[in-house]
C-alpha positions in Angstrom: 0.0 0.0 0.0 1.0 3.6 -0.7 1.8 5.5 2.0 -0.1 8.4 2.9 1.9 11.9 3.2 1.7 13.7 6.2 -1.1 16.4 6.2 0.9 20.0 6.3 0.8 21.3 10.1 -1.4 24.7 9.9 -0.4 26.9 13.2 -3.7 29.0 14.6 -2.0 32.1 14.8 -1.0 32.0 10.8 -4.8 31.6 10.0 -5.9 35.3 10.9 -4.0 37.6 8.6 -0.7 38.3 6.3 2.8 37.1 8.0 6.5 37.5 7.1 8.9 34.9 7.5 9.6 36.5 10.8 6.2 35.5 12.0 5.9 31.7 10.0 9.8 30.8 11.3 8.5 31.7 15.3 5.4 29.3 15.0 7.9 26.8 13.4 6.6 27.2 9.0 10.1 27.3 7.4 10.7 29.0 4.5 11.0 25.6 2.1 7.3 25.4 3.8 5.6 27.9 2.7 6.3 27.1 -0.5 3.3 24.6 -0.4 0.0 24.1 -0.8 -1.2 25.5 2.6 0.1 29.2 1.7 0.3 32.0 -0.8 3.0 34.6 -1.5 1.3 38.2 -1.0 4.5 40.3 -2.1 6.5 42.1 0.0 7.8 39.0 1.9 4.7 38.5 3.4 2.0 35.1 3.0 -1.3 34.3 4.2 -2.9 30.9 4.4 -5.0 29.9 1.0 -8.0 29.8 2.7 -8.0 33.5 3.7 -5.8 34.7 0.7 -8.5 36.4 -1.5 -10.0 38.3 1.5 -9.5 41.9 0.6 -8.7 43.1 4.3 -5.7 40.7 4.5 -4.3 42.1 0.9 -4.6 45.5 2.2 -3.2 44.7 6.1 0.0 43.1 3.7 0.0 46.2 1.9 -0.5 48.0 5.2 2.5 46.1 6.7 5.4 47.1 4.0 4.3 50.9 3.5 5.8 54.1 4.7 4.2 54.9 8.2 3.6 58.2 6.9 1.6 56.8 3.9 -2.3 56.7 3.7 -4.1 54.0 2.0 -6.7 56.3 0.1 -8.9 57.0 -2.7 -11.4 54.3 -3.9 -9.5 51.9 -1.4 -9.9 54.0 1.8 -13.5 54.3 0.5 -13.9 50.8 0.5 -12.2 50.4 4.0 -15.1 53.3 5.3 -17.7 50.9 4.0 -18.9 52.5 0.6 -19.9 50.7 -2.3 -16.9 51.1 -4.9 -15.2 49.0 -6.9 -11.3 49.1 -6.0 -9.6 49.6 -9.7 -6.2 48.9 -7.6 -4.7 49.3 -4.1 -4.3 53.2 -3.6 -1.8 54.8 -1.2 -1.1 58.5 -0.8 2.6 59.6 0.3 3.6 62.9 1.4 4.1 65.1 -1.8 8.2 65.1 -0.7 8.3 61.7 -0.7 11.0 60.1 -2.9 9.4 56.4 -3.1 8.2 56.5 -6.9 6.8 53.0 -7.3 5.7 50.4 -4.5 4.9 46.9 -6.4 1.2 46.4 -6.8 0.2 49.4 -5.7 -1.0 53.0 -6.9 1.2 55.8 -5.7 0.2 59.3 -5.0 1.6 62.3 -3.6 0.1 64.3 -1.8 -0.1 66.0 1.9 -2.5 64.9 4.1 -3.1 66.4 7.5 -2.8 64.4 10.6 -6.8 65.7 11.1 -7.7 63.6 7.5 -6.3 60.7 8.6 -8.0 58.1 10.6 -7.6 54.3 12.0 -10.9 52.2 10.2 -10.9 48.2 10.8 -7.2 48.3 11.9 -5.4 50.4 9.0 -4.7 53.8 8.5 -6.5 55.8 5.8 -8.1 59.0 4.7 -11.1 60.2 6.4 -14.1 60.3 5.3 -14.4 63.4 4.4 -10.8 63.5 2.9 -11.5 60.9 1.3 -14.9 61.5 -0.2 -13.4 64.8 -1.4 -10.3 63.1 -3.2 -12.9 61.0 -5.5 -14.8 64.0 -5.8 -11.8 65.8 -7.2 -10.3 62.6 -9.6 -13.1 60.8 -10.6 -15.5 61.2 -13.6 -18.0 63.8 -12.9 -20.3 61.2 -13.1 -19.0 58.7 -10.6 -18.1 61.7 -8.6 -21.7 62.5 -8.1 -22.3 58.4 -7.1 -19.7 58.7 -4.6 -20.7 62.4 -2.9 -24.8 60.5 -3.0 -23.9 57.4 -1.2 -21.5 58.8 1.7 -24.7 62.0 2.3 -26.9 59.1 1.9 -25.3 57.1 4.8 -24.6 60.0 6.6 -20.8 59.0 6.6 -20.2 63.3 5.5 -22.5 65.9 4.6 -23.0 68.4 1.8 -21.9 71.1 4.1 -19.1 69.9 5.4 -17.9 68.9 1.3 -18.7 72.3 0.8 -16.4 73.7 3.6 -13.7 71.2 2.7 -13.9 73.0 -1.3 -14.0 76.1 0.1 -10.4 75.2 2.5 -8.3 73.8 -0.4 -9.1 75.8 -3.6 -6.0 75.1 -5.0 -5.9 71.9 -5.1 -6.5 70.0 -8.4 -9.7 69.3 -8.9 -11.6 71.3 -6.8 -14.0 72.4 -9.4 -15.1 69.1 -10.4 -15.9 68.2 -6.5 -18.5 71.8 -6.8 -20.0 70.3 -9.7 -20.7 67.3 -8.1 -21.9 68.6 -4.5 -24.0 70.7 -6.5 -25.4 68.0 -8.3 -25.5 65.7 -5.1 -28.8 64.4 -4.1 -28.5 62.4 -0.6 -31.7 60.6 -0.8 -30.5 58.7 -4.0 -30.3 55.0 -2.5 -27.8 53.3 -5.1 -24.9 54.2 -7.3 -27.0 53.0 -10.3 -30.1 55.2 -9.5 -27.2 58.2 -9.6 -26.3 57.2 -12.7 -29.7 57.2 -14.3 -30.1 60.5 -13.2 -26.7 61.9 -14.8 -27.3 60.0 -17.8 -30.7 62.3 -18.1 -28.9 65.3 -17.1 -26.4 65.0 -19.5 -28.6 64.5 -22.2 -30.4 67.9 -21.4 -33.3 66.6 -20.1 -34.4 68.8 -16.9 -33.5 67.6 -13.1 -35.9 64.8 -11.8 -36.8 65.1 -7.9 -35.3 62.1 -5.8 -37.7 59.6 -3.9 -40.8 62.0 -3.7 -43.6 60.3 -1.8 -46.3 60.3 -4.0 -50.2 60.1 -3.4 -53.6 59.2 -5.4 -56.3 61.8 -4.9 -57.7 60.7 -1.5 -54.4 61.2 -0.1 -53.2 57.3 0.3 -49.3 56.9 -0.3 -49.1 54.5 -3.6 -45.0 54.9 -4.0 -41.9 56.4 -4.0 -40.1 56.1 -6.9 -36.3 56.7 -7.6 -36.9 59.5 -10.0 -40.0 62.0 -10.8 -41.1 64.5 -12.8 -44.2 66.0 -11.3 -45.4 68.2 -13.9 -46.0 65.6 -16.1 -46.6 63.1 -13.6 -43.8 60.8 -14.9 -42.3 58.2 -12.6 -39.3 56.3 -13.0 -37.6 53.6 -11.4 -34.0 52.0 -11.7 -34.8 48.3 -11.1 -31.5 46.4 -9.9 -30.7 42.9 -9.1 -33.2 42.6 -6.1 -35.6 43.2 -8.9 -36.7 39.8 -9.3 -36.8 38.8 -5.0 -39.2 41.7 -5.0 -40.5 41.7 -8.4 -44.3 41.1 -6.8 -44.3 43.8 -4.6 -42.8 46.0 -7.1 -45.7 45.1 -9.6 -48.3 45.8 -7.5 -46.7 49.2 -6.6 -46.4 50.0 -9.9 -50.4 49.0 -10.7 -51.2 51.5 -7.7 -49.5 54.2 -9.5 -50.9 54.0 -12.6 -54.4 53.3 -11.2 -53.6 56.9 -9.5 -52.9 58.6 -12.6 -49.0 58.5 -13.0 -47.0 57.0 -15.7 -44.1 55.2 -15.0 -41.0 53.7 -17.0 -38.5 51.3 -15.8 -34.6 50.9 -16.4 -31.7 48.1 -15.7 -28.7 48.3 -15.3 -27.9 47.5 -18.9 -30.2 49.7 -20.3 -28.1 52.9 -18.2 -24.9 51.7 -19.0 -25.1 50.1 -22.6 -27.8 52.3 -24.1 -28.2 55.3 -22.4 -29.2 57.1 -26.3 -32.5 55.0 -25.7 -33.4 55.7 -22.3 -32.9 59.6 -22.9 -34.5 59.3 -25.9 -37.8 57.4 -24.2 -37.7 59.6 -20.8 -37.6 62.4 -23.4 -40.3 61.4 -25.5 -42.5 60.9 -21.7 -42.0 64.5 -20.7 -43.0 65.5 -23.9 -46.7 63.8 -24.0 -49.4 65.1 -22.9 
């Protein structure tokens, strides 16, 4: 009979987060060791066991544990790290504008300074603050995706329109400032989802006028029939965004729909490929809505 190998020993404390060889040699993983199936290489002399290696908290504590103290994870990262919904395009630090480090492997360098009142401690690493941080994607991301950032932080109540406005106000020179006006001014806190912001900017940008946000609306004995994501009250035009919780919910959201029209309003509906692969039609249809009578 064969003989069975030896199942690779797996020490507790190497389960919870990124090492070094430091750490694996002192709870007795050699280096030959960690070449095996039990462990990943994260970069930067530092591993993590397989089974907690695509975890994006210990990526970012590996990244966290070979940086400059003085640098800030930041941008669409820190965002992520303050709880936002944004999609990381790669692991973002800021340095300190005099910094000489040019290039850090797999990450996004930026120079910039940040005050020791913008920085903050969030799940154990060190990152923008909110409000820094909401105001740096305000400043370097499309005007449209700026607005989807600056409507879900107001939204959650993690800054407020305000205090973006006071933060503009502070740093006028720095780049980008203008773009982060445009979008507080464009800002509307009660939008619920990034996808219902851009649904909105799509009509905007196609010259179509500004749509109120979640207006409660009534039939004529005064009964609430729905609320829906966009509206245009003089010609009683309702539309909604409908994402992937669509179809968990689609019988409720039916029968909201009937009570609306039974109250008079007209409604259209929108996916998610309809905003972001035909956005000529959707204009075109919420245009040709406002125009009948």
């Amino acid at each position: 009979m064969p003989v069975m190998g030896r199942r690779p020993v797996v020490p507790l404390e190497l389960t919870k987060g990124p090492f070094d060889l430091g750490a694996a040699r002192k709870h007795g993983v050699s280096k030959q060791q960690l070449r095996g199936a039990s462990w990943r290489r994260l970069g930067g002399g530092f591993y993590a066991w397989r089974e907690i290696v695509e975890d994006p908290m210990v990526v970012l504590r590996s990244v966290a544990g070979r940086i400059s103290p003085h640098a800030v994870l930041s941008g669409r990262t820190a965002a992520w790290v303050h709880g936002l919904d944004v999609r990381p395009l790669a692991i973002e630090v800021t340095l300190p504008a005099a910094s000489t480090i040019s290039r850090i492997a797999g990450v996004t360098v930026r120079r910039s300074d940040v005050a020791a009142s913008e920085v903050a401690t969030h799940r154990g690493l060190r990152v923008t603050s909110r409000i820094r941080t909401i105001a740096d994607l305000g400043r370097n991301e499309p005007l449209i995706e700026a607005v989807a950032v600056v409507d879900q932080a107001t939204h959650r109540g993690l800054v407020t329109v305000g205090s973006l406005r006071q933060w503009a106000a502070e740093h006028a020179g720095y780049r980008g400032v203008h773009r982060l006006r445009q979008a507080i001014e464009l800002a509307k806190p009660a939008t619920e989802s990034p996808m219902e912001t851009r649904l909105r900017m799509l009509l905007l940008q196609a010259g179509l006028p500004r749509p109120q946000v979640q207006t409660p609306l009534r039939d004529d004995r005064g009964i609430f029939v729905g609320r829906p994501d966009l509206y245009y009250p003089v010609q009683r035009l309702a539309i909604e965004y409908d994402g992937s919780g669509h179809r968990e919910s689609l019988v409720g959201d039916d029968r909201r729909q009937n009570r609306l029209i039974e109250a008079g309003y007209r409604i259209l509906r929108f996916t998610g490929a309809d905003v972001l692969n035909d956005p000529e039609s959707v204009a075109a249809l919420v245009g040709r809505g406002l125009r009948a009578r």
